[in-house]
DOTIKOL-668617 format. One record per residue (C-alpha): residue number from 1; x, y, z. Coordinates in steps of 0.5 Angstrom, whole numbers. Layout:
# residues N
+-----+-------+-------+-------+
! seq !    px !    py !    pz !
+-----+-------+-------+-------+
! NUM !     X !     Y !     Z !
...
+-----+-------+-------+-------+
END
This chain:
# residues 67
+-----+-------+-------+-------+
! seq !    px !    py !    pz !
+-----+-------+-------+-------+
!   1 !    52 !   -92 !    12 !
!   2 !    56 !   -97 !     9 !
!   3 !    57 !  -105 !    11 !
!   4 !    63 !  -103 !    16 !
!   5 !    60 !   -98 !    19 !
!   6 !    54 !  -102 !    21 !
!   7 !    58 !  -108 !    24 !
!   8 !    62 !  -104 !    27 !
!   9 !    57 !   -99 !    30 !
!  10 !    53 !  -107 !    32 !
!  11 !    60 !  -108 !    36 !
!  12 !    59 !  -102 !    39 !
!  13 !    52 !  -104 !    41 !
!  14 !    54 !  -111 !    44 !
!  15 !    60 !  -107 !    49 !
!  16 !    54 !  -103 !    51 !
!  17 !    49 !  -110 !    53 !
!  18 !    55 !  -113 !    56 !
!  19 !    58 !  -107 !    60 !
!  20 !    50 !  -105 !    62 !
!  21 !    49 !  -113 !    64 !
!  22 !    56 !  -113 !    68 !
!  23 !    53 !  -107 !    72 !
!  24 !    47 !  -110 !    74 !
!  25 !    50 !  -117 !    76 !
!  26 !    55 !  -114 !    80 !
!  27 !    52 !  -107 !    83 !
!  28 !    45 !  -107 !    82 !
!  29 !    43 !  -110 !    88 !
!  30 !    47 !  -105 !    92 !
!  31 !    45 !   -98 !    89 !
!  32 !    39 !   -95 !    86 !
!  33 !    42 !   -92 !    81 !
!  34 !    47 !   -97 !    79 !
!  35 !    41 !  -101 !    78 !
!  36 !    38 !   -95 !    73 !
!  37 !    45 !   -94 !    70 !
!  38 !    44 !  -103 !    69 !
!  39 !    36 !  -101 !    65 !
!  40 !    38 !   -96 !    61 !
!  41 !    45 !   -99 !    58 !
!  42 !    41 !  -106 !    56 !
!  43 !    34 !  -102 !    53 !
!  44 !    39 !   -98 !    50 !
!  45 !    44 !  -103 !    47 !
!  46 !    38 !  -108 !    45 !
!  47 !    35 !  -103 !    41 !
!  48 !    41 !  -100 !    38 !
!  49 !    42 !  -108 !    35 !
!  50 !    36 !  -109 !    33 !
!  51 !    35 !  -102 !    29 !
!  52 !    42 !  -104 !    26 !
!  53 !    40 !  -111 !    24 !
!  54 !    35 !  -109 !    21 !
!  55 !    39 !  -103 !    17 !
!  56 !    44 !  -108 !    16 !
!  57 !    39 !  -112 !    12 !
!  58 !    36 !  -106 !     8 !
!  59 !    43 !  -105 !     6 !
!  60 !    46 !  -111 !     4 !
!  61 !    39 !  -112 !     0 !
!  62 !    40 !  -105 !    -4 !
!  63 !    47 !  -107 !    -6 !
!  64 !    45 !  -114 !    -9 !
!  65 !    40 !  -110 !   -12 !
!  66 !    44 !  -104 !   -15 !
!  67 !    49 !  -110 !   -18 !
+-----+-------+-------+-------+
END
């Protein structure tokens, strides 16, 4: 995975977190299955970044490594 891909996938991530933290804000007080959509979006989102920070990392150290 290239250094675009990985920014724009984490752009992607972000989306999702803000998107599952409006759900919850607005909806999750009235329905159940809002409040489920609200979890699942948030989990999904923090762990999409942290997984693509770290790629990130690992990436940016093989190019300075292969340079």
């Amino acid at each position: 995975m290239d250094r675009r891909r990985i920014v724009y996938w984490l752009g992607v991530m972000v989306a999702l977190l803000v998107v599952g933290t409006i759900i919850g804000l607005i909806w999750a007080d009235t329905s159940d299955v809002a409040g489920t959509i609200a979890v699942v979006t948030n989990i999904v989102g923090a762990a999409g970044i942290v997984l693509l920070l770290i790629v990130l990392v690992v990436a940016t150290r093989r190019e300075r490594h292969a340079a």
